[in-house]
TORSE-863338 format. One record per residue: residue in one letter; chain; x, y, z of N, C-alpha, C in turn. Coordinates in Angstrom, 3 decimals. Layout:
N
<"a" "A" <X Y Z> <X Y Z> <X Y Z>> ...
This chain:
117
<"x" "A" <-30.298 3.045 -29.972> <-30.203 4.432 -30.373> <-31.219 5.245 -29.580>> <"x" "A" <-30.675 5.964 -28.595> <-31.653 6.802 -27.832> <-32.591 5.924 -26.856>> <"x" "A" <-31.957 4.448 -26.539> <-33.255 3.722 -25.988> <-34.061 3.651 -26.805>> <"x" "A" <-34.339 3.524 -28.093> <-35.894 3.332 -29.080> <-36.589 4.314 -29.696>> <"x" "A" <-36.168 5.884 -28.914> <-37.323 6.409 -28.997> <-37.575 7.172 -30.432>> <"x" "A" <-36.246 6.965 -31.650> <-37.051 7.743 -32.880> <-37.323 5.941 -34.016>> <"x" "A" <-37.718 4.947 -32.651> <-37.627 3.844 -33.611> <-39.194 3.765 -33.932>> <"x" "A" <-39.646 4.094 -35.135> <-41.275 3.999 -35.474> <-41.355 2.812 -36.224>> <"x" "A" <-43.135 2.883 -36.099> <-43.517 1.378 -36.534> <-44.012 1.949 -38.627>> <"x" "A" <-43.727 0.466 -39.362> <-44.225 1.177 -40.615> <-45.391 1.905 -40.632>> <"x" "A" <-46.362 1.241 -40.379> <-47.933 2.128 -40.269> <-47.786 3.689 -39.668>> <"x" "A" <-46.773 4.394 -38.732> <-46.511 5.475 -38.347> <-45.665 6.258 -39.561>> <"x" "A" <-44.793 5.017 -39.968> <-44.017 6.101 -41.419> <-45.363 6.279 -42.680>> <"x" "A" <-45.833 5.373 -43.120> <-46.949 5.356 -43.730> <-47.994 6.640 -43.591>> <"x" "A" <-48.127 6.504 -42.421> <-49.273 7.779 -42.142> <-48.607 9.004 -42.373>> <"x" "A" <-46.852 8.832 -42.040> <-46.472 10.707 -42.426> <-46.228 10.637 -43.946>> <"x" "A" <-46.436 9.210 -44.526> <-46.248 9.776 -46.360> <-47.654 9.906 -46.913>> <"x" "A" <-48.727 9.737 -46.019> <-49.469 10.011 -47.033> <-50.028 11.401 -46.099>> <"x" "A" <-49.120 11.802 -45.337> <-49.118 13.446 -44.796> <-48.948 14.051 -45.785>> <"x" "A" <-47.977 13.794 -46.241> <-46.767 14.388 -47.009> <-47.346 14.324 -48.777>> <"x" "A" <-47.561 13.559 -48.794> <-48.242 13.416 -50.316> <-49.626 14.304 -50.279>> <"x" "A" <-50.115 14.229 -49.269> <-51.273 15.072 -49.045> <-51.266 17.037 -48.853>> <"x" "A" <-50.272 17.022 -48.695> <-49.596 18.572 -48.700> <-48.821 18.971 -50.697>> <"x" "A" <-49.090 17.930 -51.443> <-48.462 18.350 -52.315> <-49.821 17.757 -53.797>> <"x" "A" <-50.995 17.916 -53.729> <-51.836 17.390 -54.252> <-51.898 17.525 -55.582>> <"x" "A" <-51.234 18.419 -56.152> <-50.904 18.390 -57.746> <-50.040 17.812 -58.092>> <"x" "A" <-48.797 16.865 -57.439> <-48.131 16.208 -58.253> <-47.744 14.903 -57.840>> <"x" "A" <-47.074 14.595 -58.179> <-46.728 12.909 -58.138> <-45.930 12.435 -57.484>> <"x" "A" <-46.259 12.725 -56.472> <-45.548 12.303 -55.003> <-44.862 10.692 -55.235>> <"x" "A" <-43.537 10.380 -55.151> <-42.813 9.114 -54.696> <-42.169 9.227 -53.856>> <"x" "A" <-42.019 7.833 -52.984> <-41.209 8.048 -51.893> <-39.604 6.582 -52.316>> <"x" "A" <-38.943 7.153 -51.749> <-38.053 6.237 -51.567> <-37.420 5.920 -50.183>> <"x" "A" <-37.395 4.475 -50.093> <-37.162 4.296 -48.299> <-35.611 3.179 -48.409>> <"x" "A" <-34.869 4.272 -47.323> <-33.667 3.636 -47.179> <-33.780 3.040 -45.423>> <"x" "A" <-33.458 1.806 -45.515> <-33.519 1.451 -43.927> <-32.734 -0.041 -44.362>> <"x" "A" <-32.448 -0.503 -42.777> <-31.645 -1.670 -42.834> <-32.795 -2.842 -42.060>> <"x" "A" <-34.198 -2.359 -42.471> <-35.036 -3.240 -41.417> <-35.801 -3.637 -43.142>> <"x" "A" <-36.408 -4.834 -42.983> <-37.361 -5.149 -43.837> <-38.537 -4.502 -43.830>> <"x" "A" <-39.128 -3.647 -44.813> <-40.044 -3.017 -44.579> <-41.810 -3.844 -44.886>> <"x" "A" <-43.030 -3.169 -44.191> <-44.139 -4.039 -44.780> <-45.243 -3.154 -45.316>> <"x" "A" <-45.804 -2.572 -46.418> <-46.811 -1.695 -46.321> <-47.484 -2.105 -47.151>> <"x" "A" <-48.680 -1.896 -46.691> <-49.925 -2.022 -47.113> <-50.128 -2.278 -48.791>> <"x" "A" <-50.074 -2.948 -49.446> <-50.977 -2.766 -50.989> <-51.710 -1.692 -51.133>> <"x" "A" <-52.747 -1.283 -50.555> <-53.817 -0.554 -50.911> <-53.695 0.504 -49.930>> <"x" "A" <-52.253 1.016 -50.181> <-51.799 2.255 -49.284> <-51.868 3.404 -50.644>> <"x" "A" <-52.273 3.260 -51.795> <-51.883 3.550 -53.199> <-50.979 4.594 -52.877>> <"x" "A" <-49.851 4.743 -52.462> <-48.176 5.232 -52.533> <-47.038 4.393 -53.320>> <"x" "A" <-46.757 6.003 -54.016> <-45.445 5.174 -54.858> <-44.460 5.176 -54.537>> <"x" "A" <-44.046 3.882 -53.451> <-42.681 3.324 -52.223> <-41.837 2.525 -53.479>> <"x" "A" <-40.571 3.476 -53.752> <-39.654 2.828 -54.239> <-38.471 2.232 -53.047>> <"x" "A" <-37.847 0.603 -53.031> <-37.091 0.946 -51.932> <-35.615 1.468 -52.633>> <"x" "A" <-34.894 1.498 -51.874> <-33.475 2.315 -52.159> <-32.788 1.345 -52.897>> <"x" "A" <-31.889 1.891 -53.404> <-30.886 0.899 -53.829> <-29.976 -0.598 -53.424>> <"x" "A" <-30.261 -0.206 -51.473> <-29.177 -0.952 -51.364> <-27.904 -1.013 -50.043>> <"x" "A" <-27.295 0.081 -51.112> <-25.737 -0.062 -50.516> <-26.020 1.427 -49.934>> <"x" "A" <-24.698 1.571 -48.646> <-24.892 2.615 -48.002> <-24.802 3.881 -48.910>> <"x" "A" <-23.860 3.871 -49.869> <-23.510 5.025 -50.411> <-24.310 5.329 -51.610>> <"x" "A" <-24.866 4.397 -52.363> <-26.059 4.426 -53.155> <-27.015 4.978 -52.854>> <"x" "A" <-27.529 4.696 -51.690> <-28.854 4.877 -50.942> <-28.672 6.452 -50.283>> <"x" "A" <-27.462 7.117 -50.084> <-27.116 8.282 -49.504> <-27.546 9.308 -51.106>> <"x" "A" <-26.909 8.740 -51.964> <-27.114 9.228 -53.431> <-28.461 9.595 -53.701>> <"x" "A" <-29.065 8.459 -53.452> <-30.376 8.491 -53.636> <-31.633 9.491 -53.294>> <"x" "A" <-31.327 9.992 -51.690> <-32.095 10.759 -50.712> <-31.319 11.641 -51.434>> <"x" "A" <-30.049 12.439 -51.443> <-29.291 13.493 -51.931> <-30.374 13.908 -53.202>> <"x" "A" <-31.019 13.015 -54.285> <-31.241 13.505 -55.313> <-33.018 13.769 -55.355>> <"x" "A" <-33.300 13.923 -54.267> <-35.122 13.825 -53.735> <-35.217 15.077 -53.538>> <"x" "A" <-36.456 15.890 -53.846> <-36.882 16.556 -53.727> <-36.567 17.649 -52.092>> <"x" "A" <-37.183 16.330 -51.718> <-37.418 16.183 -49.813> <-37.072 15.397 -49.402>> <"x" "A" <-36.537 15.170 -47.519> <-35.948 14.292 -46.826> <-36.557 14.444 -45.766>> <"x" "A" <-37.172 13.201 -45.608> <-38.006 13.039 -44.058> <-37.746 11.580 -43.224>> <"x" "A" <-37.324 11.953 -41.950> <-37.005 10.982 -41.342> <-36.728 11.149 -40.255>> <"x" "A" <-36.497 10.014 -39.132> <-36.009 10.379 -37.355> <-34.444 11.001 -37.815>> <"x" "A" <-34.148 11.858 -36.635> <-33.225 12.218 -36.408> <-32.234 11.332 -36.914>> <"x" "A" <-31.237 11.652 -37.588> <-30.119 10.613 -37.916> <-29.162 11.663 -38.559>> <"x" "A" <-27.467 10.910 -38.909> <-26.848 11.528 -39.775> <-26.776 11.534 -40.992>> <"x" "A" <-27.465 9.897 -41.533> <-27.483 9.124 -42.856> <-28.490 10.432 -43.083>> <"x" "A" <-29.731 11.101 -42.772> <-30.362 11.538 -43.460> <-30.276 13.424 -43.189>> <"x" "A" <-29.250 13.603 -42.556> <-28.653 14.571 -42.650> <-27.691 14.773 -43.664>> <"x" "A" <-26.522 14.194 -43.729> <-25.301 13.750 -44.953> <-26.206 13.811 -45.892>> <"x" "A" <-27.286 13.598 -46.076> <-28.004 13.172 -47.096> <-28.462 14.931 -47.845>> <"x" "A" <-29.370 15.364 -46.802> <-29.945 16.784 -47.152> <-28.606 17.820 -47.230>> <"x" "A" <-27.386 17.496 -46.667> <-25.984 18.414 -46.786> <-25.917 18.123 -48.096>> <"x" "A" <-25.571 17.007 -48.401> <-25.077 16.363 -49.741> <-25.771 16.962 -51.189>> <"x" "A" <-26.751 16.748 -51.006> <-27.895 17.587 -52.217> <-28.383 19.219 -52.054>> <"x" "A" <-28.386 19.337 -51.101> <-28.610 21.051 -50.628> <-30.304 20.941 -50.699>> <"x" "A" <-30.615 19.607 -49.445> <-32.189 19.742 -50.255> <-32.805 19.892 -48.755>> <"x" "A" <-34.206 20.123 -48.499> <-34.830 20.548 -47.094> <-35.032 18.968 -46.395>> <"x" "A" <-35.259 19.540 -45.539> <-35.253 17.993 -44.539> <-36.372 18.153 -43.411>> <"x" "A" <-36.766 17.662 -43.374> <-38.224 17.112 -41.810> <-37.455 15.921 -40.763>> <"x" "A" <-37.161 16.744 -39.602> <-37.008 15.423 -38.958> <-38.064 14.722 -38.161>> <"x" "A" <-38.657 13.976 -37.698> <-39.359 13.402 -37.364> <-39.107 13.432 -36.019>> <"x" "A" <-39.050 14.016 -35.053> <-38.714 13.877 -33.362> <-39.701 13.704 -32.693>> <"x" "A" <-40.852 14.086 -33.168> <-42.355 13.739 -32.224> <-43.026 12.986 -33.394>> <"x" "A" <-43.223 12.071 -33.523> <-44.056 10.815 -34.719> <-45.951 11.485 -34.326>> <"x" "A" <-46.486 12.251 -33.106> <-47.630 12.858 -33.241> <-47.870 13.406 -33.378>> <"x" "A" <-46.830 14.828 -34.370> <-47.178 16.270 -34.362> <-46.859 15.488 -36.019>> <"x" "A" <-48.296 16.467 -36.800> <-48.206 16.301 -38.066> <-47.247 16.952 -39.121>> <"x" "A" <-47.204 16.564 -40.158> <-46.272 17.153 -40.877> <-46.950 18.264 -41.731>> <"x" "A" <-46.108 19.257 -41.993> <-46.673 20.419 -42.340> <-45.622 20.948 -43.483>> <"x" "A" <-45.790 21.932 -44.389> <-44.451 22.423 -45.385> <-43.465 22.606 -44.707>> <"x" "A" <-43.708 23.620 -43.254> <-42.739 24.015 -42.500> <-41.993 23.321 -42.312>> <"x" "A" <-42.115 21.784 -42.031> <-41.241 21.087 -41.316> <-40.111 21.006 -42.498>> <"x" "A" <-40.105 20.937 -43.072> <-38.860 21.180 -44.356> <-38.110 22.091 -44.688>> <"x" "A" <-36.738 22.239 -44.075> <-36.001 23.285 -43.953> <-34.704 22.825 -44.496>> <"x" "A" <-33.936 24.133 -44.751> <-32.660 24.234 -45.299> <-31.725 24.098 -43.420>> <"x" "A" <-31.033 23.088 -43.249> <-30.724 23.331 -41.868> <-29.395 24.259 -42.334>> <"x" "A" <-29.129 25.053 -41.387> <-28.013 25.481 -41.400> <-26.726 24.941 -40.632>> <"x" "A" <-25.610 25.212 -41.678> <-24.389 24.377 -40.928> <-24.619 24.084 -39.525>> <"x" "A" <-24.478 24.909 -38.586> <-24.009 24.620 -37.362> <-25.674 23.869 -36.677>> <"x" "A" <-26.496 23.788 -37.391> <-27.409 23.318 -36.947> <-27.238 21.349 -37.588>> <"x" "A" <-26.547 20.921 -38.888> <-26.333 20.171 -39.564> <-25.287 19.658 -38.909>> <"x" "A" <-24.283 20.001 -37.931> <-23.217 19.477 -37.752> <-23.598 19.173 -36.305>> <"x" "A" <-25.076 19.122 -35.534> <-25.421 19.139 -34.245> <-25.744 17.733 -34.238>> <"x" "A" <-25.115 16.777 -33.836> <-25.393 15.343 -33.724> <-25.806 14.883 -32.807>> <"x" "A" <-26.522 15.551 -32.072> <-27.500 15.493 -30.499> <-28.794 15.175 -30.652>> <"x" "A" <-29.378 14.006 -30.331> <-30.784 13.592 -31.289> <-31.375 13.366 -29.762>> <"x" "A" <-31.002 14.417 -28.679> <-31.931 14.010 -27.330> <-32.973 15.313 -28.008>> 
C-alpha cells in the first residue's frame, strides 16, 4: 500500500494516543484499535486500548460509534467517519503532531477522494 509509507510502527501509534488523550485532559479518553496486524503496547502506557471487535463490519461499527477517528489514510477509516458523521485525523505525516484541528468533518467530495499519494 503506497510502498509502506502510511505503514507505522506501534510505539508511533502510541505516541499519537497519548497526543490525543493529552489534548482532551478532562475526560476519559479510550481508544479502540481496528487492524489486521497483532498489536504490542506497552503495560505502563496507562491508555485505555480496547481492541475492536473483530470482524470487518463490526469493527467499521465500532469506529462509526467513537467520538473521533484517527488513522493513515485509508477507506476502512473513512467509511467509518461517513458512516457515523464523526471527525477524522488522518495521519499522512506520523511527525507533525496532532492537534484539535486535525479532526474534521471531511466533506463529500473530499471523502470520496481515494488518492492516499
Amino acid at each position: 500500500f503506497v510502498g509502506g509509507r502510511y505503514f507505522y510502527t506501534d510505539q508511533q501509534y502510541l505516541t499519537k494516543m497519548i497526543e490525543v488523550r493529552n489534548l482532551f485532559p478532562e475526560k476519559n479518553v479510550s481508544f479502540i484499535i481496528c487492524s489486521n496486524e497483532q498489536l504490542q503496547f506497552p503495560v505502563g502506557s496507562k491508555l485505555n486500548i480496547l481492541p475492536a471487535p473483530g470482524h470487518m463490519v463490526s469493527d467499521m461499527y465500532a469506529l462509526a460509534a467513537c467520538d473521533l477517528i484517527m488513522g493513515p489514510p485509508s477507506t476502512f477509516s473513512l467509511w467509518a467517519s461517513f458512516a457515523g458523521n464523526k471527525p477524522i485525523c488522518q495521519i499522512r505525516d506520523i511527525d507533525k503532531a496532532i492537534d484539535k484541528r486535525c479532526f474534521i468533518y471531511l466533506p463529500p467530495q473530499e471523502a470520496y477522494n481515494f488518492s492516499f499519494n
